[in-house]
N, C-alpha and C positions, 0 to 999 in steps of 0.2 A: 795708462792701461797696461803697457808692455810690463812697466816694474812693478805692477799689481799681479798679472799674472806670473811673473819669475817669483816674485815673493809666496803668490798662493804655491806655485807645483814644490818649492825647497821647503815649505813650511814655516818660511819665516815672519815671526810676527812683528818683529821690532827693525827697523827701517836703520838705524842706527850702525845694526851686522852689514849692511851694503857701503859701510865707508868710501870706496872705492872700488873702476868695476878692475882695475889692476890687481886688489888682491885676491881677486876671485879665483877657484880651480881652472883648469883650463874647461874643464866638462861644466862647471857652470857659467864659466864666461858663456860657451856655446848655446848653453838653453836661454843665457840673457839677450845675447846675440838674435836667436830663434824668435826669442817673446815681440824685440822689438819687431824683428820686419814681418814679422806676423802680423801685428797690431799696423804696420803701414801698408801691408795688402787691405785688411779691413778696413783701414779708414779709406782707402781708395775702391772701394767696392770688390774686394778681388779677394778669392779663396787661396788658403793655403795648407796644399797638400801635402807636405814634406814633413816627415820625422828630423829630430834635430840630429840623430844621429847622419842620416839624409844629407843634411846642411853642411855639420861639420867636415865630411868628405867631399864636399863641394867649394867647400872654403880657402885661399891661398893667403900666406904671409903679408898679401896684398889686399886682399881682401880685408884681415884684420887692422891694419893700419888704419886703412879707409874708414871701418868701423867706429874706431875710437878719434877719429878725427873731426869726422860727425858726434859721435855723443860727445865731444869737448866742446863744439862748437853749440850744439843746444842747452847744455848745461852751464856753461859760461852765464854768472849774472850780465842782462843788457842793462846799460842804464836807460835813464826815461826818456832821453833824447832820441834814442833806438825807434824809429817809428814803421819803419819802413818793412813791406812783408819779404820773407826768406823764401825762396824757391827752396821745394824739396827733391833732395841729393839725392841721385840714383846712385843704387847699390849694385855693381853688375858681380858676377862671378867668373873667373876664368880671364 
């Protein structure tokens, strides 16, 4: 859902333009950034009130790290041997 909605607000149709989230602007890295932990409040029952502009001054070098360290680790093919469930990784700020 998260890269369905970064895809709907950038307008992009073809899934293929998201190669990687490396080559992304910095301003769209941050609304990809935005989409996901948006979409991990709502799977958690939880509003999210923050503009991404909001976000991105809320965000440190550490933060982004953290980010893409998480999405490598979800995106990472499991093999079928992989059974076992993943706790999900809080994202603090500051």
């Amino acid at each position: 859902n998260a890269t369905t909605e970064f895809c709907e607000l950038k307008g992009i149709k073809n899934l293929t333009k998201l190669d990687s989230i490396v080559n992304l602007s910095a301003a769209d890295f941050r609304l990809y950034v935005f989409s996901c932990i948006k979409e991990g409040e709502r799977m958690d029952g939880r509003s999210f009130e923050i503009t991404p502009i909001e976000l991105g001054s809320m965000m440190t070098e550490a933060n982004i790290v953290q980010f893409i360290d998480i999405y490598k680790k979800q995106t990472i093919y499991k093999s079928s041997s992989d059974t076992g469930k993943v706790k999900k990784k809080k994202f603090l700020f500051r």
